[in-house]
Every structure is written in C-alpha cells, then in structure tokens.
C-alpha positions as CSV (number, residue, x, y, z in Angstrom):
1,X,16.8,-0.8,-21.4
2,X,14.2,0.8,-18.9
3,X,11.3,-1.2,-20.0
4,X,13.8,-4.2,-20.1
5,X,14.5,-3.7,-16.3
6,X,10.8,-3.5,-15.0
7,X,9.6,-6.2,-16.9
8,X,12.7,-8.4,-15.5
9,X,11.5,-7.3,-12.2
10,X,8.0,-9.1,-12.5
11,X,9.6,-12.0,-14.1
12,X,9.7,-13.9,-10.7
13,X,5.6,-13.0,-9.9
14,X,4.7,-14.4,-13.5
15,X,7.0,-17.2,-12.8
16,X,5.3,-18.2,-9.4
17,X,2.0,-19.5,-11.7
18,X,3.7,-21.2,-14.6
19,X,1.7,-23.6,-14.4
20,X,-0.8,-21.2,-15.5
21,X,0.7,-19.8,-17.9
22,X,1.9,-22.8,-19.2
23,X,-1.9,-23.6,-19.5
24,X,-2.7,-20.6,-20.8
25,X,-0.1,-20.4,-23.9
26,X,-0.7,-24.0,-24.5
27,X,-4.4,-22.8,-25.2
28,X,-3.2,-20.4,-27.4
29,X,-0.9,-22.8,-29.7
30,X,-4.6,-24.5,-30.0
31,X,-5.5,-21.6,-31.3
32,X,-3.3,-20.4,-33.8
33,X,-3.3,-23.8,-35.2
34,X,-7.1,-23.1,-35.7
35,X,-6.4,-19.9,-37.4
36,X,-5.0,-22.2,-39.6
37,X,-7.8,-24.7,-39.6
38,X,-10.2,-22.2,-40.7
39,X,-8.2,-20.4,-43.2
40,X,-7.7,-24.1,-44.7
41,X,-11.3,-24.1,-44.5
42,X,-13.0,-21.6,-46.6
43,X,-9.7,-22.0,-49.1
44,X,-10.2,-25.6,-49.7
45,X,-14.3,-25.6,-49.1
46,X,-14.4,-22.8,-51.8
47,X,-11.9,-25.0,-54.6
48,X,-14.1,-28.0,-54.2
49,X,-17.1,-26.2,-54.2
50,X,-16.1,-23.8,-57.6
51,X,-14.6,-26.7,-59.1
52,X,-17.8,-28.1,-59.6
53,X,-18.5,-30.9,-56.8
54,X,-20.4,-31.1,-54.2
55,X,-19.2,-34.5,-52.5
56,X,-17.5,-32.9,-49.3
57,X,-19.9,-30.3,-48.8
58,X,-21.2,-32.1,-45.6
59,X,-17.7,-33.0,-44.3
60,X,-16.8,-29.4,-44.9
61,X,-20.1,-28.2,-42.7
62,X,-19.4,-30.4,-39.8
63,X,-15.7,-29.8,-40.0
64,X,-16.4,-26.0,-39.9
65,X,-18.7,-26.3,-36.8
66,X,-16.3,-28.6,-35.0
67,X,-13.9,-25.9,-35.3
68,X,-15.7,-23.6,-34.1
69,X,-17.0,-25.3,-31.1
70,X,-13.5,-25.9,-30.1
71,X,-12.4,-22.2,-31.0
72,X,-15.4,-21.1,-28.5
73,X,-14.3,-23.7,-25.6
74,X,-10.5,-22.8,-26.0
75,X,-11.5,-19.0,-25.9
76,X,-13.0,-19.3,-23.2
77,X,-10.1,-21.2,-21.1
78,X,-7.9,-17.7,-22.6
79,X,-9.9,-15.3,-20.6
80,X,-10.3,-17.1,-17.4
81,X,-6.6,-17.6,-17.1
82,X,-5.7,-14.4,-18.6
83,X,-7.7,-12.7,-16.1
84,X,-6.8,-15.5,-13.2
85,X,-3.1,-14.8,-13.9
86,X,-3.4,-11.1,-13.9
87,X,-5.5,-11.5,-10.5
88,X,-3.3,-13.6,-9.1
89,X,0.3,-11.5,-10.0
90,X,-1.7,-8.2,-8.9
91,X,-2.9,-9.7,-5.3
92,X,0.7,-11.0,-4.4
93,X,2.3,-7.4,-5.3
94,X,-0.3,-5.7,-3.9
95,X,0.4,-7.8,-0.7
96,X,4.1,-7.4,-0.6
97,X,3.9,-3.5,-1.1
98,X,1.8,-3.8,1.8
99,X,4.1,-5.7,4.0
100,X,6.9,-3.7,2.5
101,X,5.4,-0.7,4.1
102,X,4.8,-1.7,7.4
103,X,8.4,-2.2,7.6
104,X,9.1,1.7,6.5
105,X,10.9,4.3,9.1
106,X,8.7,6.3,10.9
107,X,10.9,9.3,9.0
108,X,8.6,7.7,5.6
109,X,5.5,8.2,7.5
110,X,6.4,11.8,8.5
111,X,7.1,13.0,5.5
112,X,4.6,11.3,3.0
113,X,1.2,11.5,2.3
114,X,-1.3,8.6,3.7
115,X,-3.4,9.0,0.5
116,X,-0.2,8.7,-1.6
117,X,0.8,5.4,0.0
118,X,-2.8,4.2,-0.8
119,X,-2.4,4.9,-4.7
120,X,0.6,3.3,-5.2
121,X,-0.7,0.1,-3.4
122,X,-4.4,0.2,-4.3
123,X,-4.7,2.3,-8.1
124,X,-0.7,1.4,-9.4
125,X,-1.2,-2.3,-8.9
126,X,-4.7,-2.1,-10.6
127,X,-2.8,-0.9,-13.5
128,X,-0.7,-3.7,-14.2
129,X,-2.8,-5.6,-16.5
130,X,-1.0,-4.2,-19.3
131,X,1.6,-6.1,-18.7
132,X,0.1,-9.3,-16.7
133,X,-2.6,-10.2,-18.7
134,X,-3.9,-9.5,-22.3
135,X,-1.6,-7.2,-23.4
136,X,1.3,-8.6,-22.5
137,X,0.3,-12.1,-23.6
138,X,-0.8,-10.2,-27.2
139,X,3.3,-9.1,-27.6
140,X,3.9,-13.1,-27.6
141,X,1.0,-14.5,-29.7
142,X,0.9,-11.6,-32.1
143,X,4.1,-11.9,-33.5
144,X,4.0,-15.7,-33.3
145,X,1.0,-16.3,-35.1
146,X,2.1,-13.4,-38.1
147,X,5.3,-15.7,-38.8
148,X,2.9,-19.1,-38.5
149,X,0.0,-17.3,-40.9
150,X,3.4,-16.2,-43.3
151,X,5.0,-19.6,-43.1
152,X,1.6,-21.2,-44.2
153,X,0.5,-17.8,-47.0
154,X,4.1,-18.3,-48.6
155,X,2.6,-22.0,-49.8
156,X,0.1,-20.5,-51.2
157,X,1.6,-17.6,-52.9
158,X,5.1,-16.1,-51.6
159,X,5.1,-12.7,-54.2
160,X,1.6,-12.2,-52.1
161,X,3.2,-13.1,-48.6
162,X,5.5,-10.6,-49.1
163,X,3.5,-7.9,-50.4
164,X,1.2,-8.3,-47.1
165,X,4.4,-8.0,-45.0
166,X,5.6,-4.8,-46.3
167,X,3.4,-2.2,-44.5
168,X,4.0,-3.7,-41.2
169,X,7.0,-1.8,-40.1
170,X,5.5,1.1,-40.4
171,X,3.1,0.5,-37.5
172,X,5.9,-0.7,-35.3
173,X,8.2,2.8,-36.5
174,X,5.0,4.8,-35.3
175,X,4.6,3.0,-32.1
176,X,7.9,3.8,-31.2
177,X,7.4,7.7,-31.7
178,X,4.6,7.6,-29.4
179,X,5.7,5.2,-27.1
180,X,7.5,7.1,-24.1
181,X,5.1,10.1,-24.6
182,X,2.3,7.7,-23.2
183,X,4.4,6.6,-20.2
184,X,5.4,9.8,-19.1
185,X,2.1,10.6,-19.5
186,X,1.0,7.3,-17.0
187,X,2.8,8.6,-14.4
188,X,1.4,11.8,-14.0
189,X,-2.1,10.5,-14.5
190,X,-1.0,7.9,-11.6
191,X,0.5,10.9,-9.7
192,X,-2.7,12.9,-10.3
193,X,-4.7,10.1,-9.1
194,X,-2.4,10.0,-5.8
195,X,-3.0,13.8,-5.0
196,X,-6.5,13.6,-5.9
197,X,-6.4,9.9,-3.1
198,X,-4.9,12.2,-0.6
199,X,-7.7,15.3,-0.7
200,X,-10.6,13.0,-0.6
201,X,-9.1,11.2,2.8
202,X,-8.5,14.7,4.0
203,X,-11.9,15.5,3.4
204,X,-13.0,12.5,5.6
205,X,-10.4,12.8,8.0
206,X,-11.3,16.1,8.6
207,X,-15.4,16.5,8.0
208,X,-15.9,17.4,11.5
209,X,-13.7,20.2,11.3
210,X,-15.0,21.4,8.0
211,X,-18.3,21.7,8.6
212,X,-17.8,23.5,11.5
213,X,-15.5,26.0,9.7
214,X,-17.9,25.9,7.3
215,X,-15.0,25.2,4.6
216,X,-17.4,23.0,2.2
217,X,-16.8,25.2,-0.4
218,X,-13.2,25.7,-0.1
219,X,-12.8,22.0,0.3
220,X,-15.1,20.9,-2.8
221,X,-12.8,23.6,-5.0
222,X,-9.7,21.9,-3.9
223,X,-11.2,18.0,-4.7
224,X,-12.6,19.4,-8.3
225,X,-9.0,21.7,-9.4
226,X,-7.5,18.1,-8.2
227,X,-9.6,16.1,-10.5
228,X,-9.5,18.0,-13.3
229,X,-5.8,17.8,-13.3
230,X,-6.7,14.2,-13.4
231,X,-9.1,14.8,-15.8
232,X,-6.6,16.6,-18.7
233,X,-3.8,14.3,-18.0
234,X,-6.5,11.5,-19.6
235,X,-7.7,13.7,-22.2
236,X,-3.9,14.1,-23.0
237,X,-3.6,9.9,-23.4
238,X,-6.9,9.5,-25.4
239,X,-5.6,12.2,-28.0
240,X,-2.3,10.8,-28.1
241,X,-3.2,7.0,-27.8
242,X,-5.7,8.1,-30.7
243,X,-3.7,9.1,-32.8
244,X,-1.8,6.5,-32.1
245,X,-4.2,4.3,-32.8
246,X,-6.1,5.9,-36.3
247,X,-2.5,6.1,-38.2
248,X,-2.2,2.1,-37.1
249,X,-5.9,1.1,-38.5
250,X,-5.6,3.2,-40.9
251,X,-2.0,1.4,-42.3
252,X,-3.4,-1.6,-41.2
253,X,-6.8,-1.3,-43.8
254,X,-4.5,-0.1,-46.4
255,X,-2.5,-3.8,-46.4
256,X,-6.1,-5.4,-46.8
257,X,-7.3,-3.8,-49.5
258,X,-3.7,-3.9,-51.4
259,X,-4.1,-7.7,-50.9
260,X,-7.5,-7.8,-52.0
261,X,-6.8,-5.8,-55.2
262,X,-3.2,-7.8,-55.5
263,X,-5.3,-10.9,-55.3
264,X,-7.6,-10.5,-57.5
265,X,-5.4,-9.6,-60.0
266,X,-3.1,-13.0,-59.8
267,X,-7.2,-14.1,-59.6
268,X,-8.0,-13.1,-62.8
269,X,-3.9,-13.8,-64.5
270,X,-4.8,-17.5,-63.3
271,X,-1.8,-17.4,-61.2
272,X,-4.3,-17.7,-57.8
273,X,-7.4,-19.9,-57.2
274,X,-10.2,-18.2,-55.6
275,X,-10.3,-20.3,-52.4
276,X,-6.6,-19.3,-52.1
277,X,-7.6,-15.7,-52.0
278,X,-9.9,-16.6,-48.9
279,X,-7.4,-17.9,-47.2
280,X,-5.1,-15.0,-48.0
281,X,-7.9,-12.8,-46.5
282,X,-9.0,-14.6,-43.9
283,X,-5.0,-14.9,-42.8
284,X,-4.0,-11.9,-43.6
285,X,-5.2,-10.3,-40.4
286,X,-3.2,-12.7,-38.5
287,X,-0.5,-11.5,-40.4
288,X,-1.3,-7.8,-40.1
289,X,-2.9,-7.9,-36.7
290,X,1.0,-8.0,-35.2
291,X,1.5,-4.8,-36.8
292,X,-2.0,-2.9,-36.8
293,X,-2.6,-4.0,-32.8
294,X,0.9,-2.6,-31.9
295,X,-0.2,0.7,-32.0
296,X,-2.7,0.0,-29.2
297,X,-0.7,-2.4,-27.9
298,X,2.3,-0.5,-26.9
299,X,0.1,2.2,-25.6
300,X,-1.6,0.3,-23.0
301,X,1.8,-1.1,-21.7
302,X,3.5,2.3,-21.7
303,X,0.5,3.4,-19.4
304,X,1.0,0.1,-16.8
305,X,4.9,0.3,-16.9
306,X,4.0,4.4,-15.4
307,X,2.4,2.3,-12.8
308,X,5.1,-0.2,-13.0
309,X,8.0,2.8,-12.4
310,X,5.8,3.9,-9.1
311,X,5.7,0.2,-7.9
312,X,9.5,-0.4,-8.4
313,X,10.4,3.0,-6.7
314,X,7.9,2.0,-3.9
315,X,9.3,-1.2,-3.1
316,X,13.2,-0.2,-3.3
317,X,12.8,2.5,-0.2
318,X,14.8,1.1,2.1
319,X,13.1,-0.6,5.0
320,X,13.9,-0.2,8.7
321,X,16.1,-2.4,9.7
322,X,15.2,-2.9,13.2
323,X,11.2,-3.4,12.5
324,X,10.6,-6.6,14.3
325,X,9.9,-7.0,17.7
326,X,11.8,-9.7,19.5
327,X,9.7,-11.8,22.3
328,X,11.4,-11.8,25.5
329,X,10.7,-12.4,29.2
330,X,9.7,-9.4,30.5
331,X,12.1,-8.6,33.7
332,X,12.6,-5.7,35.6
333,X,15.0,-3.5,33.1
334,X,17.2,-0.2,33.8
335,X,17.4,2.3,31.0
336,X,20.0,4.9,29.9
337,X,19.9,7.7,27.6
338,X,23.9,8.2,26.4
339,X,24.4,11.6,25.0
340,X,20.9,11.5,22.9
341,X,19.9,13.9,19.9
342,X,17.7,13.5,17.5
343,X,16.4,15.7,14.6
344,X,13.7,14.9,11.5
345,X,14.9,15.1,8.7
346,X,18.4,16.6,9.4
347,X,16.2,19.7,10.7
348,X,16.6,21.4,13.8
349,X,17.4,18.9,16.7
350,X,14.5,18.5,18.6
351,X,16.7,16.5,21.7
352,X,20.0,17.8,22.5
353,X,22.4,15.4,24.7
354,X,20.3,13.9,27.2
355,X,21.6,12.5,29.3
356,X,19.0,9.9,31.8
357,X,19.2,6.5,33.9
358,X,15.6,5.2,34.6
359,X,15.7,2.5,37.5
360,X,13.9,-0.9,37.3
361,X,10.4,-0.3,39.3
362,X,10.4,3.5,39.1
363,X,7.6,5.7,38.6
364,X,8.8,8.9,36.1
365,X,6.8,11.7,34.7
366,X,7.6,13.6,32.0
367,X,6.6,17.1,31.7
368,X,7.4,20.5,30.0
369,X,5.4,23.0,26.9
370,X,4.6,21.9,23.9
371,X,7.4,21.2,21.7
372,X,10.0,20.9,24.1
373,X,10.7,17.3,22.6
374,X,8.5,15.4,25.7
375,X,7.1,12.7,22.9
376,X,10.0,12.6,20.8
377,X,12.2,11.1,23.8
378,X,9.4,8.4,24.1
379,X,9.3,7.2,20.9
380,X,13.5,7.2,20.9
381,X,12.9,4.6,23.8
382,X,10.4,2.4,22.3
383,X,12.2,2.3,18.8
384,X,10.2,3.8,17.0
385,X,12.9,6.8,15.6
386,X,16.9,6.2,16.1
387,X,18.5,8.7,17.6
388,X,21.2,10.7,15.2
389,X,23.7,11.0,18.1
390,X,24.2,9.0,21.3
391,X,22.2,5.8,22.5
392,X,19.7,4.1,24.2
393,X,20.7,0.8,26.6
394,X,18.7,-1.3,28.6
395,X,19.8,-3.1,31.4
396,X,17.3,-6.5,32.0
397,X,18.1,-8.2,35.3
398,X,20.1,-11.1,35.0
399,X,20.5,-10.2,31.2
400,X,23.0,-8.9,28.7
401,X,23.1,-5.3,28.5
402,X,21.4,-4.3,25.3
403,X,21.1,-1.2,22.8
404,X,17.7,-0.1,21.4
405,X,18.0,-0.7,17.6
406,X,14.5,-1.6,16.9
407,X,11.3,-1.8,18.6
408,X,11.9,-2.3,22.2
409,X,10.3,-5.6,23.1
410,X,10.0,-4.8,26.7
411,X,7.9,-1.5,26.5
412,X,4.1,-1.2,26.1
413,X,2.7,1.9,25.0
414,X,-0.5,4.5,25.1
415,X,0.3,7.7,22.3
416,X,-2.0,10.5,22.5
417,X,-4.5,9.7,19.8
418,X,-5.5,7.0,21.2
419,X,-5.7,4.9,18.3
420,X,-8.4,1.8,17.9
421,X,-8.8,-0.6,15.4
422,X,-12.4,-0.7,13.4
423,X,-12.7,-3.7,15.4
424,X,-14.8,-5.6,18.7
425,X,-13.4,-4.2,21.2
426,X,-12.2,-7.5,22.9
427,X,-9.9,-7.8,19.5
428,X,-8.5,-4.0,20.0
429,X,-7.6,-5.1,23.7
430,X,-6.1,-8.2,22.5
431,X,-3.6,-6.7,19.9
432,X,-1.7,-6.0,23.4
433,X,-1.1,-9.4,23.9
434,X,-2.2,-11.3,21.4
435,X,-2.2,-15.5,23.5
436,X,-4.3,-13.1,26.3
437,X,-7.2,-15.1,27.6
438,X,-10.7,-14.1,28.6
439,X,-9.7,-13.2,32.1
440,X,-6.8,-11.4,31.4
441,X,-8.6,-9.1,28.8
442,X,-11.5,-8.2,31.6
443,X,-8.7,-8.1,33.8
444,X,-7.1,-5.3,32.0
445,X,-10.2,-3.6,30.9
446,X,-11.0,-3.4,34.9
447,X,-7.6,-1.6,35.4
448,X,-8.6,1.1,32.8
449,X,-11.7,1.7,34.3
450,X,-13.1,0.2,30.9
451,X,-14.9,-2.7,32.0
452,X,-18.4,-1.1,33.2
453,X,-18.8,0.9,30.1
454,X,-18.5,-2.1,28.3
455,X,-21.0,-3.8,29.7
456,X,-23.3,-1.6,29.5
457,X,-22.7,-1.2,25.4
458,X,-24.3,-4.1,22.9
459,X,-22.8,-6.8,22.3
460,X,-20.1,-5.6,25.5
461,X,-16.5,-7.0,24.3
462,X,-17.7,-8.0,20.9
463,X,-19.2,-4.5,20.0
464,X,-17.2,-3.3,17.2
465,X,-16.3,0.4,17.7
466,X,-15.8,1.4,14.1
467,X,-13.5,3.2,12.2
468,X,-10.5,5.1,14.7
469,X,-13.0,4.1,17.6
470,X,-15.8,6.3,16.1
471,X,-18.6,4.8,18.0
472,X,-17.1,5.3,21.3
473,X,-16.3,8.5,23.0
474,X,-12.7,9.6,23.8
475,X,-12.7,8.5,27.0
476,X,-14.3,5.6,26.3
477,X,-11.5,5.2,23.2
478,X,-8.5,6.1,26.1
479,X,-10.2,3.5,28.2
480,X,-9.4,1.0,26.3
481,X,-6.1,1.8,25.0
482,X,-5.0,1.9,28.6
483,X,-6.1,-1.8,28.8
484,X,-4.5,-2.9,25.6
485,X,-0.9,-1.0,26.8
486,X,-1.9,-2.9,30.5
487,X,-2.3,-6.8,29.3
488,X,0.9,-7.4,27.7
489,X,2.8,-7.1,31.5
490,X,5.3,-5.4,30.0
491,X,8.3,-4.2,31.9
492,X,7.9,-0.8,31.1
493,X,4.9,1.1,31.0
494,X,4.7,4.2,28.0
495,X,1.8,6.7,28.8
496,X,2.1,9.9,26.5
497,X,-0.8,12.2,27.7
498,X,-2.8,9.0,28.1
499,X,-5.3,10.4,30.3
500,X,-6.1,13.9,29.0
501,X,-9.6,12.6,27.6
502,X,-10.3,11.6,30.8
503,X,-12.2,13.3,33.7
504,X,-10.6,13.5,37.1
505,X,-12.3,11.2,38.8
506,X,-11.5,8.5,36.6
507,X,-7.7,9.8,35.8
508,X,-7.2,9.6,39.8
509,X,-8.8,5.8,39.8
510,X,-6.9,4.9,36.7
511,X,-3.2,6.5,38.0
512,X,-4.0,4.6,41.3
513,X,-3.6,1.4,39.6
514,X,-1.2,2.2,37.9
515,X,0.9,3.0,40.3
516,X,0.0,0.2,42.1
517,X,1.4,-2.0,39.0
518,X,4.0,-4.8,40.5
519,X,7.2,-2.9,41.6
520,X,9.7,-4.2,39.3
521,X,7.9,-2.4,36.2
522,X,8.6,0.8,35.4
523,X,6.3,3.3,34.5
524,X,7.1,6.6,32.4
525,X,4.2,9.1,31.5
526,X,4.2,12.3,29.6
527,X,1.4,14.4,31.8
528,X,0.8,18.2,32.1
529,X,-1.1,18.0,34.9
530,X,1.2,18.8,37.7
531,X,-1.3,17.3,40.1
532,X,-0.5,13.6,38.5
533,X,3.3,14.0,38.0
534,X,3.5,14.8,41.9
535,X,2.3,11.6,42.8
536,X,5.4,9.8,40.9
537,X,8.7,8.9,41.9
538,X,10.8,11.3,39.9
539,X,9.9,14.0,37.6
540,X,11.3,15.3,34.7
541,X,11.2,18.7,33.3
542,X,12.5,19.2,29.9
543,X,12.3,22.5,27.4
544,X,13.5,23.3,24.0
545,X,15.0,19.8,23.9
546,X,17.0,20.1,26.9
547,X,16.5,18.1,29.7
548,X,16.8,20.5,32.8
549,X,15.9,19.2,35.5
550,X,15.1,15.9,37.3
551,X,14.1,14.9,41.2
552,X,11.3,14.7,43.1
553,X,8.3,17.1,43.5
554,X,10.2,18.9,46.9
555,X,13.3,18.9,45.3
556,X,12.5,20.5,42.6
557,X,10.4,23.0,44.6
558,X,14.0,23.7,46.0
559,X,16.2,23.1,42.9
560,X,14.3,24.0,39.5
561,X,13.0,28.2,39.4
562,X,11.2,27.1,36.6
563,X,9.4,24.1,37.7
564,X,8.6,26.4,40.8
565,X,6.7,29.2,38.6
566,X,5.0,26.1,37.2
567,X,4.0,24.7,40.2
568,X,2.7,28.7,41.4
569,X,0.9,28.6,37.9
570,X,-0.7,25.0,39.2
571,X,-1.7,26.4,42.2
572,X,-3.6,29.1,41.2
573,X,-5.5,27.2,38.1
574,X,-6.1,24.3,39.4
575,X,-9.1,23.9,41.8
576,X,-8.1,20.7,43.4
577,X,-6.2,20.5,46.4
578,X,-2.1,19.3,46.1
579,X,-2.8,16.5,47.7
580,X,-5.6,14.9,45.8
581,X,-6.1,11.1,47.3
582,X,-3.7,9.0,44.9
583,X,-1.2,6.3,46.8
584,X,2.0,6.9,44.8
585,X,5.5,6.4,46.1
586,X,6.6,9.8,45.0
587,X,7.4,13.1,47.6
C-alpha cells in the first residue's frame, strides 16, 4: 500500500507530459509488434528455406533489414523520450521542493542541517529515474509484451507456451523477499549521502577557521568515517541486489534451456517444425524477460522509492503560513509589542512579556549582553518567528490597525552577517527594491558610504562580489547591505549590529544619515556601542529576555543602576569623547 501511495503521488508530474508519454508507449507498441515481426522472421525464413525453396529468400533479406532499420529508428525515439521524460518530471520536483522550502518556518532552518536540505533536493530527486524513466516504463512493457509473445507462442505450440511460463513466478516470489530490504537500505544510503552533504559544506564554510586551528586532520577523519558509512551502505545494496539478481538469471537460463531441450524433442517427435523452434527461442526471452528482469527491476525501484519516501516527507512539512510579503504604501507606522514571549523549540523563553510602543519617526536603540534576546525581538517584528504568547500590531497612518502574521511589508532590514548574493553588486543593492532605478541605487550606495569604494573596484556596480561577498571586505560587504536595507524607503528601518564591521569614522558618517532619514520613518538598531545609542531618541536596555528599562540617555543615567554601570564601563573603555559629532534628536 506504501509503494501504491508514492507512486500515486507522482502520478500528476508524469501526467503533466502525456503527450510524451503518450509518444513514448506508442513507440513501444511499434516495438513489440516487431518482436513479433522478427520472431515471424527467422520461423517462417527457416520453413521455406528447409523445406527446400529458395524463391523468397530475397524478400526474406530485405524484409529482415527493413525491420531492423525501423527497430533502430524506433529505439532510438525510446531513449530520448525516456530520458526527456525523466528530465523533465525530475526538474519540475526538483523546482517545487525548492519553492517549497523557501516557504519553511525559520524554526526548520534552526533546527536542520543546510547540507541535509541540499540532498534531499539535489541527490533524492537524481534518484528518481527508477521510477520516471526506464524502469518504470520496463513494469508496463515487460509484462505486456510476455502476454503478446504467449498469445502469439500458443499458435505455435500451447504444451510449449506453457512450459516456458512455468518458472516465471518464481522470479517474481524472490523479488518480493528482497524487495523492502533494498528500500530500507535506499534510504540510509540517501541519508548517508545527506550527512556526508552536510560535512563537506562545513568544511568550506569553515576552511578559514580550520586551517588556522590547524584541524585538517580532524576534519579529513570526519569527511572519510562519513563516507565510508556511505560506502558499506552500497556494498550492502550490491550484495543484496546481487543476489538478487544471480538467483533471477540463473531461473531465467534454466527456462531457456528447458525450452530448447523441450523443443527439440517435439523437433525430433515431428510434432514441431524447426523454424517454429526459432521463433520459440527467439520469443521466449520476451516471455521470460518479464520474469528474469524483475529481479533487477524491482531493485532499482525499491532504491528510488527510498528517495521517493525522503521527497514525500520533504514536501509535506508544513509551510509558513504567513511567507509572502504584501506591497504596501509605505506610511509612517506605530508599533506595539502586547505581552510578547517567544521560545525555540518550546525551550527556554528567550522574551518574556514585553511589553513596547515604538512611535512613527522615532529613532530607538536596542542594547544589552549577549543573549539577552536583543535579535530575537527584531526578527518577532519583521515576521520572521511568531511569537508563542502575545502580539505584535502596527499602526499605519490613515490605515487599519494590523497584526504581524507574516513578513512585515513595511520593515527593511540589515542582520549581522551581512549577507550578499554571489552577484554584481548593483543586483545585491537592487534585491531591496527590486523597480529601483540607476539613481536610486547610487543614491543609496552614497548613504552607506558605499559608493566611492565602488568606483574604485572593476567593473564598479557590475563587479560581481562572489560567493557571501567573498571578494569584498566586511566593511565593504556592510556597506552595501546598508544600501540595499536603505533603497526600499521603507517605513521602518531594522539595523542589528549593522555597523560593527565598520570603523568609526565611517559608522559616525553612516549613523548621521541615518538619522537624518525623513522623520516619519522609524529607525530601530541593535548597537553595543553606547556612544551610537546615545545619539537616538530612546534607548532600550533589555537582559535575560526582560525588557528593563527604556528612556533617553539622561533618564536612564537617573532611572536604570544598570545602564549607569554600563555607561561607567563606556567611559572608561572607550577613547572617544561622549559627545562625538553625530546630529541625532536623542538627549
């Protein structure tokens, strides 16, 4: 009933190309029928020719070659739609386990693997062809062209028909012993492969970090253990699959020569022409071949319905709901936090209750130690996690009131890994807004600072920075973040620690315009430099989750003991004075 359900769930991607299919089978009809033709062939060829004329010997020549050039030009149309089919059926569920996972929770993201989420859509989906192309289109012709090559021997001689018929089962008994054996086995081969995906991406993730740690060795171990677990779960397959495989040939050889020897008997009793026994031979693997191919067969698709379970399972996590981002006019927007918690994973609640109004225009940093939940209460605002308890509204002027459910449309954002696409960099600014024109990408890169760098590089806007940004430095990468969260003129601005690659000089020239941003948009940055958040319009300190206090740089001097020991801790660390030259509009 298993196998019954995946294959029913690729029904509608075979059905998508039936007219290729439909070519494809209707090629094969040709072909069984010259099966037939040829079998006819050497049966009545070798009657005329024993029975002591030679008339047709011509005809039978040219008849023989005729079928053979149309056998070759008819084979030929098999494979390229075989393999066009199976192409075509891979690509389009290749694509929408792609598109599926875009649309995943950021909880899926969190808690699997990158290099697992590449094998299941890259290595499961190159599995399939067991049951797109070949294989699966062997399970339909097989059988079709036994009963066809029965119909047609039982003419000849049913006692002999039957005979042939009567080791068949056996093949299809053995099969069936094997059979799940070589699935389960699929699937951990295809989980093998996943793990062995996800250590050579940490490897290149990570080869800056290994080689100064010098952890080569350490490393290589873990990438060769992986692969040899790889490795045994194959060796496992080829022993069983060749078994498998030897008891089916060897059944399968046994029904040939018991026809032979049959045959020749009935032969020699004059109960069978010669030319009769060629075509018993000759058909007799069409007849056989269902059962003796089944063996190898049914292997192969127990090994792409493993890849077949992974692909199912993949595309049946649930999706978040709220993934797409609405357009909207971007207008000056309030927002509240309503009694907000949030937790991964039903862990320990990394927000507890906040509670926080953000006005339209304001300027609000966000500070506090690591772990105290600063970036977690950022990505609650833009959508990105739903909170577990409490809400998030916003408030657009002149609008309806509305909740954050998915990704909020009026928000822009800069995270802290400053993220680029292996890209031009004109492109990377341009995913901000993606109708921006010529003027408002300079424009932008001008307001990160971004724009003389650029010119000074190859190519300037077209120079493609490569893979994360590699070919840039991370400044130069922040840079141009910055521009692509400033382009969109979004209401509200999302900084996490989006200048901490940055030196001062160009943090002070960068905040500057910021702040200098039109009035009505709001501006919320994650910062631990004290000297920046004093600049903005309110500050927020939060710890262990908690926000604990909120006000302006002198109130909380006079409010918050611990934003006071923090500020002492500034004063005496950092060499520049309070009141660096930045225009803000905080106290």
């Amino acid at each position: 009933m298993q196998t019954r359900r995946y294959l029913v769930f690729l029904f509608p991607y075979l059905k998508k190309y039936k007219r290729e299919y439909t070519i494809l089978f209707f090629c094969i009809g040709i072909g069984m029928l010259l099966n037939l033709a040829i079998a006819w062939f050497f049966q009545n060829m070798t009657n005329n020719l024993l029975g002591g004329t030679n008339d047709g010997l011509v005809l039978f020549l040219v008849l023989g070659i005729s079928i053979i050039i149309v056998m070759m030009l008819t084979n030929y149309i098999n494979t390229f739609y075989v393999a066009k089919t199976t192409s075509l059926v891979k690509n389009d569920i290749r694509i929408k386990m792609f598109n599926h996972m875009i649309e995943f929770p950021m909880s899926f993201f969190d808690s699997n693997h990158s290099g697992e989420i590449q094998s299941r859509i890259q290595q499961d989906t190159e599995q399939l062809d067991g049951v797109l192309g070949h294989n699966i289109i062997q399970f339909v012709i097989l059988p079709v062209s036994g009963i066809v090559a029965f119909v047609y021997l039982s003419f000849i001689h049913l006692p002999m028909s039957l005979i042939a018929l009567t080791l068949g089962p056996l093949i299809l008994l053995v099969s069936k012993m094997f059979g799940q054996t070589i699935r389960n086995n699929g699937v951990a081969i295809q989980n093998n492969l996943a793990k062995l995906t996800q250590q050579l991406q940490e490897a290149l993730s990570g080869h800056m970090i290994t080689k100064v740690l010098r952890l080569e060795h350490e490393i290589s171990n873990k990438y060769i253990h992986k692969s040899e677990d790889v490795l045994n779960t194959q060796f496992k397959e080829a022993r069983v699959s060749g078994v498998l495989q030897a008891i089916s040939i060897g059944i399968s050889y046994c029904s040939q020569i018991m026809i032979f020897a049959i045959g020749c008997f009935f032969v020699a009793n004059g109960d069978l022409r010669v030319g009769d026994l060629f075509a018993f031979i000759v058909l007799s693997q069409s007849l056989i071949t269902p059962f003796s191919n089944m063996g190898h067969l049914w292997s192969n698709l127990q090994r792409s319905l493993a890849a077949v379970v992974r692909i199912y399972d993949f595309l049946n996590i649930t999706k978040d709901r709220f993934v797409i981002k609405n357009k909207v006019e971007q207008v000056p927007v309030a927002i509240e936090f309503k009694n907000v918690s949030f937790s991964y994973n039903d862990s320990k609640k990394v927000l507890i209750d906040v509670n926080l109004k953000i006005k339209p225009g304001e300027r609000v940093a966000i500070i506090g130690e690591s772990g105290s939940g600063k970036s977690t209460l950022l990505k609650v605002l833009l959508g990105l996690y739903h909170p577990t308890e409490g809400e998030v509204w916003l408030y657009p002027e002149n609008k309806e009131a509305t909740m954050v459910e998915g990704i909020n449309p009026y928000t822009s954002y800069v995270p802290q890994d400053y993220f680029l696409f292996d890209d031009s960099i004109y492109q990377n600014i341009q995913y901000g807004e993606l109708n921006a024109t010529n003027d408002q990408i300079q424009y932008a890169a001008n307001m990160a600072n971004a724009h003389p760098f650029i010119l000074d590089l190859p190519d300037q806007y077209n120079f493609r920075v490569g893979e994360r940004g590699s070919k840039l430095s991370g400044g130069q990468r922040q840079r141009i973040t910055l521009a692509r969260a400033f382009i969109g003129n979004h209401s509200i601005v999302v900084l996490d620690e989006a200048t901490s690659a940055l030196d001062v000089q160009t943090e002070e020239f960068i905040i500057k315009h910021i702040l200098e941003l039109r009035k009505d948009h709001s501006l919320i940055m994650i910062t631990h430099r004290l000297s920046t958040a004093m600049n903005f319009d309110r500050i927020i300190l939060m710890d262990n989750g908690c926000l604990i206090a909120s006000g302006t740089h002198t109130e909380l001097l006079r409010t918050s003991d611990k934003y006071k020991k923090l500020f002492e801790h500034f004063l005496s660390t950092d060499s520049r004075p309070v009141d660096y030259p930045i225009t803000g509009t905080g106290n």
